[in-house]
C-alpha positions as CSV (number, residue, x, y, z in Angstrom):
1,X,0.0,0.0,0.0
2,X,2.6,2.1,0.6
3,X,4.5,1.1,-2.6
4,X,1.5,2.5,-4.5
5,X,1.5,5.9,-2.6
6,X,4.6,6.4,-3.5
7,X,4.3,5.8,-7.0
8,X,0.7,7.4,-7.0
9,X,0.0,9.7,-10.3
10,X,-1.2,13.4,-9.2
11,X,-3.3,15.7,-10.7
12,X,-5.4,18.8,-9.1
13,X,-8.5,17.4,-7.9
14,X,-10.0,20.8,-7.8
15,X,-9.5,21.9,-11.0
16,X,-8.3,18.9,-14.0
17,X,-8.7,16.3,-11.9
18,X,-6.4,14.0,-10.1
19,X,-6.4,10.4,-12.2
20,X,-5.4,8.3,-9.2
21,X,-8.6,9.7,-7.8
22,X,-10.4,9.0,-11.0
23,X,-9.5,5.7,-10.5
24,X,-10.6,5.1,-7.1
25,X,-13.8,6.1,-7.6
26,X,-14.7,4.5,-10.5
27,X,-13.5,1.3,-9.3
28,X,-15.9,2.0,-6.1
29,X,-18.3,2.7,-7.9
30,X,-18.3,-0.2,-10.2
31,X,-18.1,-2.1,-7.1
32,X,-21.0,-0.7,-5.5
33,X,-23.0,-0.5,-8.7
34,X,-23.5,3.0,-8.7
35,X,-23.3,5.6,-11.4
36,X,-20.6,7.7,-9.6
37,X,-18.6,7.7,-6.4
38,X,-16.5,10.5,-4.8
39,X,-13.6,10.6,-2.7
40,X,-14.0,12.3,1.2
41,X,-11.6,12.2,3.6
42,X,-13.6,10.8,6.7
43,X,-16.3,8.2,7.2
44,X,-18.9,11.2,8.5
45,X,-18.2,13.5,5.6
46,X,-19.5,11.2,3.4
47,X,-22.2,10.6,5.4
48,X,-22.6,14.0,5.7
49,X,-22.6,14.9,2.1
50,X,-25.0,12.3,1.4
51,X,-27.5,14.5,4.2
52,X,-27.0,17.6,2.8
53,X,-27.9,15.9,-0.7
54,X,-31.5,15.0,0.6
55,X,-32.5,17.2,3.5
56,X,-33.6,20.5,3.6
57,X,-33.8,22.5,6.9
58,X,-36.8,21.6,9.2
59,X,-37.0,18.0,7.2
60,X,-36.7,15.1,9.1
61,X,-34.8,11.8,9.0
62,X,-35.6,8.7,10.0
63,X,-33.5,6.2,11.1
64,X,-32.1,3.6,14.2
65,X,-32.1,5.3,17.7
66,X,-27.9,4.3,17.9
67,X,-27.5,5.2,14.5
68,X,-23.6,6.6,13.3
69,X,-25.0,9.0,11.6
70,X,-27.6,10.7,14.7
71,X,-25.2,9.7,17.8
72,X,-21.2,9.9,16.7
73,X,-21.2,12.3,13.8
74,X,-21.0,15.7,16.3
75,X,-24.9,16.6,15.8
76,X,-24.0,17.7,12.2
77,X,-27.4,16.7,10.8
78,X,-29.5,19.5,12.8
79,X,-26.2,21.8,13.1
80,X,-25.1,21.4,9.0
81,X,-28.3,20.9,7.6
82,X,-31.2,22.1,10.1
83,X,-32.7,18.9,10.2
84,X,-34.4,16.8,13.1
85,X,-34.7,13.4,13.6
86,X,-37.2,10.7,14.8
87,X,-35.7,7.3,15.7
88,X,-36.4,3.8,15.8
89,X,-35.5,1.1,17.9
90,X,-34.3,-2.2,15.8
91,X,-33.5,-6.0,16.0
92,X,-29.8,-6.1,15.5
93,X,-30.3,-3.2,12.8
94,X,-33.4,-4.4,11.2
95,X,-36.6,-2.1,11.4
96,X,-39.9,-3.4,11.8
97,X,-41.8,-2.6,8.7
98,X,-45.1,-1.3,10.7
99,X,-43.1,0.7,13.1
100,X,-40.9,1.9,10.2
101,X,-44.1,3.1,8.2
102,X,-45.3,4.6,11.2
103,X,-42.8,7.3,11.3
104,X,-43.6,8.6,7.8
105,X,-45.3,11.8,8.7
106,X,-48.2,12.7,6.8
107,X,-48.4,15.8,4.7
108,X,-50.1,18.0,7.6
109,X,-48.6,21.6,7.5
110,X,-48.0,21.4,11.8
111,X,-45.7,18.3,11.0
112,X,-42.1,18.2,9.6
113,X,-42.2,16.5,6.2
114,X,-40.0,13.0,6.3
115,X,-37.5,13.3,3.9
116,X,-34.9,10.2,4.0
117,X,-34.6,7.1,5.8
118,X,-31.0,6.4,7.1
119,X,-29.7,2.4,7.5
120,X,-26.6,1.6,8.8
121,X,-24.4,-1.9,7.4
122,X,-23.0,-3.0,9.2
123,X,-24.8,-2.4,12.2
124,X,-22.0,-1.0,14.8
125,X,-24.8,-0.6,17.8
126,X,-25.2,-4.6,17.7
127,X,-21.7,-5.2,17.4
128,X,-21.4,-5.5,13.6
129,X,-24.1,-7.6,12.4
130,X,-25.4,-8.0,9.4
131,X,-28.6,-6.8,8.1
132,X,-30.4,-8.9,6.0
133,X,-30.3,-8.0,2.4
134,X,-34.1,-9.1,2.2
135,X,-34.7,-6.7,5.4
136,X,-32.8,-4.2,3.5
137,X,-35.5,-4.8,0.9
138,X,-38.0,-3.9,2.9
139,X,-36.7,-0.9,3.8
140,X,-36.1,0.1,0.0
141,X,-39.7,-0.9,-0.7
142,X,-41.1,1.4,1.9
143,X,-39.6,4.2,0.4
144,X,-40.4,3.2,-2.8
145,X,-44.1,3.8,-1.3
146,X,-43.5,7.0,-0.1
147,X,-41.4,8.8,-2.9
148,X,-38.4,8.6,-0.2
149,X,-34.8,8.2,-0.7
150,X,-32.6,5.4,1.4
151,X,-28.9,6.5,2.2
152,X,-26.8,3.4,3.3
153,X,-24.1,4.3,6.0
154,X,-21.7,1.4,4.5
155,X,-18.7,2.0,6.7
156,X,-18.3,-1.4,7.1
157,X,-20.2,-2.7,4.3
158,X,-17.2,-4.8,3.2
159,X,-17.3,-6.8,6.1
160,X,-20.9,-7.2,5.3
161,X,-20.5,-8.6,1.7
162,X,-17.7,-10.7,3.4
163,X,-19.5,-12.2,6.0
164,X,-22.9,-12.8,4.2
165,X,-21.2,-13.7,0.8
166,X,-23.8,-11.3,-0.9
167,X,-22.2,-8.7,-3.8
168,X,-21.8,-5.6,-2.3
169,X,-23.6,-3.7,-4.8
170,X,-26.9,-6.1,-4.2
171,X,-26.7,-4.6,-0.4
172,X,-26.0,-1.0,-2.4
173,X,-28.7,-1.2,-4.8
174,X,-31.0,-0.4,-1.8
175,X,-30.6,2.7,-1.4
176,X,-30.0,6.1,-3.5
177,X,-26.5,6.9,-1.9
178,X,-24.2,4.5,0.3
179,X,-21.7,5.5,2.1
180,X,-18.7,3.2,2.8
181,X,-15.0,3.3,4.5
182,X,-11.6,3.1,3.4
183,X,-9.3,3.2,7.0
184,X,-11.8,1.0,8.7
185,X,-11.2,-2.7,8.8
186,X,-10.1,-2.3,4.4
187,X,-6.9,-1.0,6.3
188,X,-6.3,3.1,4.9
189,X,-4.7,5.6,6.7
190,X,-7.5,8.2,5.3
191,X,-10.2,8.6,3.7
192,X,-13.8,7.3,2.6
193,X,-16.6,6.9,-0.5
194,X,-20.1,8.6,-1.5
195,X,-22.0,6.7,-4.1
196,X,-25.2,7.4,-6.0
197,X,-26.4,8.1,-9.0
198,X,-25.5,10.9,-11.6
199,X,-28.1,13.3,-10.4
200,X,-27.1,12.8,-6.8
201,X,-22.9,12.8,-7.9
202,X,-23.6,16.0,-9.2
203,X,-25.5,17.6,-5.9
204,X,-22.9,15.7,-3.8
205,X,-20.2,17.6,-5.6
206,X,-21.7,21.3,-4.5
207,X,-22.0,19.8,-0.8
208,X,-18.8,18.4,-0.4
209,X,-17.3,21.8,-2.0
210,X,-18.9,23.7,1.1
211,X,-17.4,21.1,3.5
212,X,-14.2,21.5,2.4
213,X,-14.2,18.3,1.9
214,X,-12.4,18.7,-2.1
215,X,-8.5,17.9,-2.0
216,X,-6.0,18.6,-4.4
217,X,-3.0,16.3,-5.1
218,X,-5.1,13.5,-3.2
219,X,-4.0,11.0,-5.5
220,X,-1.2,10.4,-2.8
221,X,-3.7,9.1,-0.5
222,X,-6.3,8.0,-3.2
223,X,-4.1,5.1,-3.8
224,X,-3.8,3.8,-0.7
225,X,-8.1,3.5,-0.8
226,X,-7.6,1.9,-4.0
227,X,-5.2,-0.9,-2.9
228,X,-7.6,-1.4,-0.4
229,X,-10.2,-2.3,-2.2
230,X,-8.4,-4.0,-4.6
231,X,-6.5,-6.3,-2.2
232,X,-8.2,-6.3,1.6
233,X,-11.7,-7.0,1.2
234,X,-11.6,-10.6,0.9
235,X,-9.1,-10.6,3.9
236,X,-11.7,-9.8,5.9
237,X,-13.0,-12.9,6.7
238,X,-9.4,-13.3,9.0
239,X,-10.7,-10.6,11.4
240,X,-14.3,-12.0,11.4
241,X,-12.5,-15.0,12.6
242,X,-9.9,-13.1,15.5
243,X,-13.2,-11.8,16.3
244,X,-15.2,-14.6,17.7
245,X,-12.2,-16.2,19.7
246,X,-11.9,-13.0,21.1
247,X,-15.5,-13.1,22.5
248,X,-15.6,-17.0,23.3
249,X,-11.9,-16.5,25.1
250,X,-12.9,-13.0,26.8
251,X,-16.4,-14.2,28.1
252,X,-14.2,-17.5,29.9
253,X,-12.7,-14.5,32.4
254,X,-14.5,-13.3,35.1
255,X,-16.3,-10.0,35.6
256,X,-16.5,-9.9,31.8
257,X,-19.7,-11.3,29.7
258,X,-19.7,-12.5,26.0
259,X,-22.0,-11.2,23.6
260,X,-25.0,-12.9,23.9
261,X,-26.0,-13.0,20.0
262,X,-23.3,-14.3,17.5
263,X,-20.4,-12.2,16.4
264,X,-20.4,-11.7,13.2
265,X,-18.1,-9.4,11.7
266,X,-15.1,-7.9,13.2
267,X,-17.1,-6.1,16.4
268,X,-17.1,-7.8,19.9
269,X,-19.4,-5.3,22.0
270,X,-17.6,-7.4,26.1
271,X,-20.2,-6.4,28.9
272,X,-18.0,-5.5,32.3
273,X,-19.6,-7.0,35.1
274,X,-16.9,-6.7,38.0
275,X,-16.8,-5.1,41.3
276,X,-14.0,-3.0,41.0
277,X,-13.9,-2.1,37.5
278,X,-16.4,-0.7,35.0
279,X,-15.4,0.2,30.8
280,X,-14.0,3.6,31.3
281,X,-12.0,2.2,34.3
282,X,-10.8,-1.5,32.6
283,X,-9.9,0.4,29.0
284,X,-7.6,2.6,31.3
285,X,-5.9,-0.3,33.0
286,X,-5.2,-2.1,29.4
287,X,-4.4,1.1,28.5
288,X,-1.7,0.4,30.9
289,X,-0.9,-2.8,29.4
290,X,-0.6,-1.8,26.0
291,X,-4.1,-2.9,24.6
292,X,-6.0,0.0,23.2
293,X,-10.1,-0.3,23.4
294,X,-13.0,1.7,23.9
295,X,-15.6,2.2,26.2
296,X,-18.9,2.3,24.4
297,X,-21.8,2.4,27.0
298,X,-21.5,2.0,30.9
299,X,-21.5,-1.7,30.6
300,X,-19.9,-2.5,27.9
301,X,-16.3,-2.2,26.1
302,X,-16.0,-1.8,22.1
303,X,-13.2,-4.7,20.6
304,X,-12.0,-4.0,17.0
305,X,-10.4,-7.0,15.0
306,X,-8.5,-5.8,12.4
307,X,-5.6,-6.2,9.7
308,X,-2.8,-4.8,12.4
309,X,-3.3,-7.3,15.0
310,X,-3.1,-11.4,15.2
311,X,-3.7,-14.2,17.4
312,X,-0.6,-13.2,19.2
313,X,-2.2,-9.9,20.1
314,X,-5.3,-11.9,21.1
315,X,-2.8,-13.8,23.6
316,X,-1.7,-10.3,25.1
317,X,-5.1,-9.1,25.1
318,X,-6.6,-12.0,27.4
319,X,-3.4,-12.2,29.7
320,X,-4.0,-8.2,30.2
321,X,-7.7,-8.9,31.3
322,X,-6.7,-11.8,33.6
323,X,-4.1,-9.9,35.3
324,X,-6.2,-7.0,35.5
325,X,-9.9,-8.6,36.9
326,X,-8.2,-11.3,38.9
C-alpha cells in the first residue's frame, strides 16, 4: 500500500482532476454498482454529504435510535443541515416494517415532512451484524411507497459482503446513496466513498465543495483507498474469525460477559460485570498494558479485529484482562 503511494500519479483534484482519484472512484463505484462515487476524507463526511444531498432545513430523517450518523457524527445533521430526527429502535439493525411506516409523517402543514430514511451496514450498535439484504428490501420498498430516498451508512459494508457472501452492490442497490470506509477494517490511513447516482454525484459535488471536503493532489492518498479495495476486502474474513475467539476467550474471564447474540463481523461489543472495574476504568488499565479499546456504554467495552493485530495480540489481550480482573 505504501508502494503504491509512492508511485501514485497526481493531478489537481479541484480543478483537471487527479487520475489516481479518477481511479478510485470509478472502481468503487463499479463495485457498489453505482453511477458515480467520490472521494471524502472521513467516514462522517460522506455521510454528511450524502444528508446535505436529501434534506432541507426543518426536514426530518428517519433512522435507528444508535444510528452513526444521529449519535457519533458531532450533531452535524440539525447543526449542518437544520434537520431533526425521529428514531427507531431495531433488532440487530433491522426495522420493523409497521413501526418503520409509522414514522412517515403525513403531509399536515404542523408536521415536519420526512425526507430520508438512514440504514446503517453493518450495524455498529449490535456489534457489527449483518442486516439482511431481504430486510434491506424492505426498507427500500417502503420508500419506494412513499417517494423517499434510502442513504446506506456502508462504513463497514465490506465486512458485510464478506460475512454474508452477498455482492456488495446487491446490499448497495438499496438505497439512493451508500456511504462506505476506506481506514476501517479495508486498512487506509485516510479517507472514505459517497456513491449514488448521476443526479445525486452532481448535488454531492456542491456539498462536499462547502465542507471542504475537495482535496487537491489526493491522489497520494487516493491510492492507498484503491489498494484497499483492490486487495483487503476478501481478507476480511481473517478478522471476522480473530473476532469470535476473542469473544468465546474474553467471556471465559471473570467480571466480563460474551455477547449474547453471534459475532459476526469484526465487532465484539464485552459487557463489564466486575466489582472493581467498570469500561472507562478497565480500558484505562489495558491502557496500561498496552491494549487500546474503547468504552462504548457504561456496561460495555468496544473490541475492533483488524488487519494490524493477530492471534498473538489476542494472547496479550486475554493475559492483560486476567491480570487486570483477577
Amino acid at each position: 500500500m505504501r508502494q503504491a503511494m509512492a508511485n501514485a500519479v497526481v493531478g489537481d483534484d479541484v480543478l483537471d482532476g487527479d487520475p489516481t482519484v479518477r481511479e478510485l472512484e470509478s472502481f468503487a463505484a463499479r463495485w457498489l454498482g453505482k453511477d458515480g462515487a467520490l472521494y471524502v476524507p472521513s467516514g462522517t463526511m460522506a455521510n454528511q454529504i450524502a444528508l446535505g444531498c436529501w434534506l432541507r432545513p426543518g426536514d426530518e430523517v428517519i433512522a435507528a435510535e444508535d444510528a452513526h450518523v444521529l449519535l457519533f457524527e458531532g450533531g452535524a445533521a440539525g447543526f449542518l443541515h437544520g434537520a431533526q430526527s425521529t428514531t427507531l429502535p431495531t433488532t440487530r439493525g433491522v426495522f420493523d416494517e409497521s413501526q418503520l411506516r409509522s414514522r412517515i409523517r403525513p403531509d399536515f402543514i404542523h408536521c415536519p415532512p420526512t425526507a430520508l430514511i438512514c440504514v446503517e451496514e453493518t450495524h455498529m450498535g449490535s456489534g457489527g451484524s449483518v442486516i439482511p439484504l431481504d430486510a434491506l428490501r424492505m426498507v427500500r420498498r417502503v420508500a419506494d411507497e412513499r417517494g423517499l430516498p434510502v442513504h446506506m451508512d456502508g462504513a463497514r459494508l465490506a465486512n458485510a459482503h464478506v460475512a454474508s457472501g452477498v455482492p456488495a452492490a446487491d446490499f448497495a442497490a438499496c438505497a439512493d446513496s451508500v456511504a462506505i470506509c476506506l481506514s476501517k477494517g479495508l486498512g487506509a490511513p485516510v479517507g472514505s466513498i459517497v456513491a449514488g447516482d448521476a443526479d445525486f454525484i452532481q448535488r454531492a459535488k456542491r456539498v462536499r465543495k462547502r465542507l471542504g471536503g475537495w482535496m487537491r493532489q489526493a491522489g497520494v492518498i487516493a491510492a492507498a483507498g484503491l489498494h484497499a479495495l483492490e486487495h483487503h476486502v476478501e481478507r476480511l474474513a481473517e478478522d471476522h474469525a480473530l473476532a469470535k475467539q476473542l469473544a468465546e476467550r474474553l467471556g471465559a474471564l471473570p467480571g466480563l460477559v460474551a455477547p449474547r447474540t453471534p459475532v459476526e463481523t469484526n465487532l465484539v461489543l464485552v459487557g463489564v460485570d466486575h466489582p472493581r472495574h467498570d469500561p472507562a476504568s478497565l480500558a484505562a488499565a489495558l491502557a496500561e498494558h498496552g491494549v487500546l479499546v474503547m468504552p462504548l456504554s457504561p456496561t460495555q467495552l468496544r473490541f475492533v479485529t483488524h488487519m494490524d493485530v493477530g492471534e498473538a495480540d489476542l494472547d496479550r489481550l486475554v493475559d492483560a484482562c486476567a491480570a487486570i480482573l483477577g
